[in-house]
N, C-alpha and C positions, 0 to 999 in steps of 0.2 A: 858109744858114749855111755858114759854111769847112768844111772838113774836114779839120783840124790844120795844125800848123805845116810853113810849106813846109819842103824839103829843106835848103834854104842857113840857115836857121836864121831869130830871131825879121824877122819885115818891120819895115820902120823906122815905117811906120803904124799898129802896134801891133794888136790880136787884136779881136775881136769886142766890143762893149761891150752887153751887157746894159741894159733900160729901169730907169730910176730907180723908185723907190716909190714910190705913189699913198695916201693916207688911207686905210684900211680895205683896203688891200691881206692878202689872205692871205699868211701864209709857214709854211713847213712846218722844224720842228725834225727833226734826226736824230740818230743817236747812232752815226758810222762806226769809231767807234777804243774806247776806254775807258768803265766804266762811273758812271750818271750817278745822285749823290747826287736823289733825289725831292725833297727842300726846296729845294736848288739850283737846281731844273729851273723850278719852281713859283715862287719868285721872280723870276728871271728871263724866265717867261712873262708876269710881273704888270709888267715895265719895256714889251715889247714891246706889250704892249696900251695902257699908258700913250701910247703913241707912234699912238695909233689904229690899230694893225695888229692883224692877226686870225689868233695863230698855233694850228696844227696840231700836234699830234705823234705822230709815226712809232710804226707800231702797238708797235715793237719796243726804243723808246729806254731803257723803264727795265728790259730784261732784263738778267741775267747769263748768261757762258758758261755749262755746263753743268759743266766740269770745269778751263777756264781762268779764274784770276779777274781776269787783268788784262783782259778784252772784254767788253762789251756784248751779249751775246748771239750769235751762231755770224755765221761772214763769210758765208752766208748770205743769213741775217734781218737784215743789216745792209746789204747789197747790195741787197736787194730796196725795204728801208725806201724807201734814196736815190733808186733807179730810178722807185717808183709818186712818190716823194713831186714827183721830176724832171719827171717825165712829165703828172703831175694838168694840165688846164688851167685849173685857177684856182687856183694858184698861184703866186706870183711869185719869190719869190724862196725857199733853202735854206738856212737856217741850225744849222751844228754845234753838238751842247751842249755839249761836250768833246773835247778830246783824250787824250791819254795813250799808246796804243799801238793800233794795230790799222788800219787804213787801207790799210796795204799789203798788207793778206791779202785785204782783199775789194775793191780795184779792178778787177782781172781780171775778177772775177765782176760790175761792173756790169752791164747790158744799154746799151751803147753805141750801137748801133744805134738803138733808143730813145729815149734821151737825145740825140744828136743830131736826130732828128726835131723831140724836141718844140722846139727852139731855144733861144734864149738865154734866159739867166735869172741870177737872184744869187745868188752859192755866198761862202758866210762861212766862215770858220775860220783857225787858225793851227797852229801846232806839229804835230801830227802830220799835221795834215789839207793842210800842203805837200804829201803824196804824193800829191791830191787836185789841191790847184791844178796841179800838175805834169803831170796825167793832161788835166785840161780844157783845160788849153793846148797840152798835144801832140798832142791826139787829136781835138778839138772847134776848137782856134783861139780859145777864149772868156776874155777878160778875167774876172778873181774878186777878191776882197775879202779882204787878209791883216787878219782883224779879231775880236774880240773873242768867245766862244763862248757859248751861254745861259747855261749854268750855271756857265761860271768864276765864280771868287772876285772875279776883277779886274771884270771886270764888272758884276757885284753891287752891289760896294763903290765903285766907282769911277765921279763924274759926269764926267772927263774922257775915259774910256775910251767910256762911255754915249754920248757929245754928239758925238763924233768919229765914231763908226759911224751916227749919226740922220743925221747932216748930212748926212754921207756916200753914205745910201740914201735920202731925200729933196730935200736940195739939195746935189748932187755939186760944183757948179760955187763952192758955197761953200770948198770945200777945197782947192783947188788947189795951194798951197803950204802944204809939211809940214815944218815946222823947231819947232826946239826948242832951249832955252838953252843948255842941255849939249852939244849937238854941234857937234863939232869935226875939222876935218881931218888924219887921221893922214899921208895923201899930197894935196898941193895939189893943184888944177886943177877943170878944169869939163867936164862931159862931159854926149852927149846919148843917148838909149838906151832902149830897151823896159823898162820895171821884171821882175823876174822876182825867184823864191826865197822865202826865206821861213827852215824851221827846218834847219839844216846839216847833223843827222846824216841828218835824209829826203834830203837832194838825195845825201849822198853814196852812203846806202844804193839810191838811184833807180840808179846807174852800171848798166848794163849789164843793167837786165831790162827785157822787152819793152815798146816804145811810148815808152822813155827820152829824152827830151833829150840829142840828140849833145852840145851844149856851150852854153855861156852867149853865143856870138858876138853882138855888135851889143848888148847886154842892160845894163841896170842893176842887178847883181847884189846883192839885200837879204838880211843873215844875221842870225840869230841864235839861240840854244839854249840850254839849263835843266840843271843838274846835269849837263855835263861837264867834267871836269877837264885843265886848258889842255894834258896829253898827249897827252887825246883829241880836241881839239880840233886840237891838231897834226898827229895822224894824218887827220884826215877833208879838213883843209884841204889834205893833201900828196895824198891820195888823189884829191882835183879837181884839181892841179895835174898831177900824173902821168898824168892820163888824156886832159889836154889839152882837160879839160871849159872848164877858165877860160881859152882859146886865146879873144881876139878880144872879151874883157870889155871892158865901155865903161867904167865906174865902178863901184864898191863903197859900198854903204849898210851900216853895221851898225849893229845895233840891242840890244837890250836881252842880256847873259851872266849871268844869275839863278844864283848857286848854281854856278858854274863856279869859284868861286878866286877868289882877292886880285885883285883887275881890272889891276894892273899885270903880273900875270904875263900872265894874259888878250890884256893889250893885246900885250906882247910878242910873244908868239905869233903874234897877226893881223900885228902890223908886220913881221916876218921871211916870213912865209909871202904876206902878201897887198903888202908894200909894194915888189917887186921888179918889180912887174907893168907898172908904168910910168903905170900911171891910175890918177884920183884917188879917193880913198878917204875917206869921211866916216864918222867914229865918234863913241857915244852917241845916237845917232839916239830911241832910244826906246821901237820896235816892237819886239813881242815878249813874252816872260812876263817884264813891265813891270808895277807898282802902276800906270801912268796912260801906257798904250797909245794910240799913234793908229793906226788904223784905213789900212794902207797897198793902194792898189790894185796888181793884178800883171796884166802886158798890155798897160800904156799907156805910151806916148812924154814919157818926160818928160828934164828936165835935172836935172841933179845938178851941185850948186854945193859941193865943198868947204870954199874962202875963204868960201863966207857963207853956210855951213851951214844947206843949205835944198834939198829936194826941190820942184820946180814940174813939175806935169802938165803936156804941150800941149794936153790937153784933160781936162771934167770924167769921172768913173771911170766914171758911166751916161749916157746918151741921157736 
C-alpha cells in the first residue's frame, strides 16, 4: 500500500481504491466526532443489515465526553475505537455514525502505523469526518467515501440517500456518473482531476497542522457546509485562497449550503471568491447535509463537466 500522497501533490491516477462489499460482509460503526442518539444508531444498523451486511459497533460509540458534551466520549476511546475497528481482519469496511465535532482532536492520536499495515479498506462519512478523509489521503494515499453516516437523519429517512451509498459499496461501477437536475454551472468548462474535499470549514481549519495537504493542485475540489453564514463562508473561502491552498485547482464541485443564508447570498460569495480562478465551477451538486445526498467518492480521477452538469469517475470508487 502507498504511503501518502506524493510531495508534488494528488497523482493523476488517483489514491488507492479500496475492495467493493461482498454479501454478509462485516463493517464496523464508530463514533470519531459528536455524540450518537441510541434510536438513531439502532435504526440505522437495521438498514445496514437489510443490505446483508453484518455490522459491529465500536466498544465506545454511544459514550459521552466526561465533561464535554459536544464528543463522544474522550479522543482517546475514540481513536482507539477506529484504530482496533481498522485494524480487526474481518472487517471490511468503516462506517461513521455521525458527525458534528471532534475528529480533529483525535486523528493524531490514531495509530497510523497500524492502520497502514492492515491496508485498504472503506471509510464513510461526511461533514466533520473531511478531517478524516484528509488524513487517509495524506498520510495512507487511500481513496474514501464522502457519504451518508448510520445514524444521520438523512439517512434514516432518506431512500435516495440509502440506494446511492449501496450501490455505491456493492456495485461501484454502477455510479459512475453523479449529476443531478439542479446542477448548474456557475463558471463554464470541463476539467479533469482527482476528486478531493468535502466540508469547508475542516479543509480550512486542516491549513497548517501537521500531515496537511499543501494544496488542492491537479484536484477536483468538492465543498460544502451547514449553519455558516455567507461571512463565514467568506472568510474560510479567502483563507484557501491566501494560503495558496487553491494554486493549481482543476475544477470546483459544490454541493449542498444547509442553513447558511438566503442561497443567493451564498451563491454570491462562492462566485466572487471561487469564480476568479479561471476553472470551471459546478453548483447545486447535491452532496452534503442534503435531505437526498449522493454518496460522492474522494481519490479518484474523474471529469467534471460544468455545461452538462455531471461528475463521471474514470473509474468505479472500489476494485
Amino acid at each position: 500500500m502507498t504511503h501518502g500522497l506524493p510531495p508534488q501533490g494528488l497523482p493523476p491516477h488517483g489514491l488507492v481504491r479500496p475492495p467493493r462489499l461482498r454479501p454478509g460482509a462485516r463493517v464496523a460503526v464508530v463514533a470519531p466526532s459528536g455524540p450518537v442518539p441510541e434510536d438513531r444508531l439502532q435504526a440505522g444498523l437495521d438498514i445496514l443489515r437489510g443490505w446483508d451486511l453484518d455490522p459491529v459497533v465500536a466498544p465506545h460509540v454511544l459514550d459521552t465526553h466526561p465533561a464535554i458534551a459536544h464528543l463522544a466520549g474522550t479522543d482517546a476511546d475514540r481513536a482507539r475505537d477506529l484504530t482496533e475497528a481498522w485494524c480487526d481482519p474481518d472487517v471490511s469496511a468503516v462506517l461513521c455514525a455521525r458527525g458534528g465535532y471532534g475528529a480533529q482532536r483525535m486523528v493524531d492520536l490514531l495509530d497510523w502505523t497500524a492502520i497502514r499495515a492492515a491496508g485498504p479498506k472503506v471509510l464513510v462519512g461526511y461533514s466533520d469526518v473531511t478531517a478524516l478523509h484528509e488524513a487517509f489521503a495524506v498520510r495512507l494515499g487511500l481513496a474514501t467515501l464522502h457519504g451518508p453516516m448510520v445514524a444521520a437523519a438523512a439517512f434514516l429517512k432518506d431512500a435516495r440517500t440509502q440506494e446511492s451509498l449501496r450501490a455505491t459499496l456493492f456495485e461501484p461501477e454502477s455510479v459512475r456518473t453523479l449529476v443531478l437536475d439542479t446542477a448548474t454551472a456557475l463558471a463554464p468548462g470541463r476539467a479533469h482531476g482527482v476528486t478531493l474535499g468535502g466540508c469547508l470549514a475542516l479543509l480550512a481549519a486542516d491549513i497548517g497542522t501537521p500531515h496537511a495537504r499543501p494544496s488542492a493542485r491537479g484536484g477536483l475540489l468538492l465543498l460544502e457546509d451547514v449553519g455558516e453564514e455567507p461571512y463565514r463562508l467568506d472568510r474560510m473561502l479567502t483563507q484557501l485562497l491566501r494560503s495558496g491552498w487553491l494554486d493549481g485547482v482543476a475544477g470546483i464541485g459544490l454541493g449542498s449550503w444547509e442553513e447558511c443564508g438566503p442561497y443567493d447570498e451564498v451563491r454570491a460569495v462562492l462566485a466572487d471568491r471561487l469564480g476568479g480562478l479561471g476553472v470551471p465551477v459546478l453548483e447545486n451538486m447535491g452532496f452534503g447535509h442534503h435531505e437526498s445526498a449522493p454518496t460522492v467518492p474522494l481519490g479518484i480521477p474523474a471529469v467534471l463537466d460544468a455545461s452538462a452538469g455531471t461528475l463521471t469517475l474514470d473509474v468505479p470508487a472500489l476494485t
